[in-house]
C-alpha positions in Angstrom: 25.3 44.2 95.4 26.5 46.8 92.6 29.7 44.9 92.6 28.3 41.7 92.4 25.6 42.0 89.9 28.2 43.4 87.2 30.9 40.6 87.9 28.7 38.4 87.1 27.7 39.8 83.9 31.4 40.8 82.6 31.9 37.1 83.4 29.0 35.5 81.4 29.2 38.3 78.9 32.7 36.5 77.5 30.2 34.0 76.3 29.3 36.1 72.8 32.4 35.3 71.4 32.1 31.3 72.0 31.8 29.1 68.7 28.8 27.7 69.9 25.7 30.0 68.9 23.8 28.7 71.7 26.1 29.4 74.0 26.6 32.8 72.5 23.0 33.5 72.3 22.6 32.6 76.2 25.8 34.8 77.4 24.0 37.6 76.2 20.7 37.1 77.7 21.9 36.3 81.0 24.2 38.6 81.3 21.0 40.7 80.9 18.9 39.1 83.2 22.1 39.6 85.6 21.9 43.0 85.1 18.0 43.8 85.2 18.1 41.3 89.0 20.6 43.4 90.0 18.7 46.2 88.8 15.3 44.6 90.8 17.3 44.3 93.6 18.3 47.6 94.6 14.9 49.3 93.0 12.3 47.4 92.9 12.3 45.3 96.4 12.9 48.9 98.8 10.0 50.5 97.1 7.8 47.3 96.9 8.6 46.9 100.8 7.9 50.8 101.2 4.7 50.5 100.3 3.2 47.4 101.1 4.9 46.9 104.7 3.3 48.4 107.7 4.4 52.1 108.2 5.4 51.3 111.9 8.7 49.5 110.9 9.4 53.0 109.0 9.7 54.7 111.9 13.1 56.5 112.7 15.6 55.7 115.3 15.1 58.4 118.0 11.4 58.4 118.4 9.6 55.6 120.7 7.9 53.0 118.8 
C-alpha cells in the first residue's frame, strides 16, 4: 500500500512541469490527495475499525472465542 500510494504520486507529480497551468495546478493537488489516501489508509481505517468494531473480533489467536 506504501508502494502504491507513492507510485502513484511520483507519477502524477510529473504533471508540475506541463505547459498547461491547469494541468500543473491539478498534478500537484492529486498527487497530494494520493499521498494523504494513502496516508488514511494505513492510519486512519485500523484505528477507526479499532474502536468502533466490536472488541470480540480483537481477540487473539490462541484463546477460544
Amino acid at each position: 500500500m506504501l508502494l502504491t500510494g507513492f507510485t502513484l504520486a511520483a507519477g502524477v507529480v510529473t504533471w508540475v512541469f506541463a505547459p498547461i497551468k491547469f494541468q500543473a495546478d491539478m498534478g500537484l493537488l492529486l498527487s497530494f490527495m494520493f499521498i494523504w489516501n494513502m496516508l488514511g489508509a494505513m492510519i486512519l481505517v485500523p484505528s477507526l475499525a479499532y474502536f468502533l468494531l466490536p472488541p470480540s473480533l480483537f481477540s487473539r489467536a490462541g484463546s477460544s472465542a
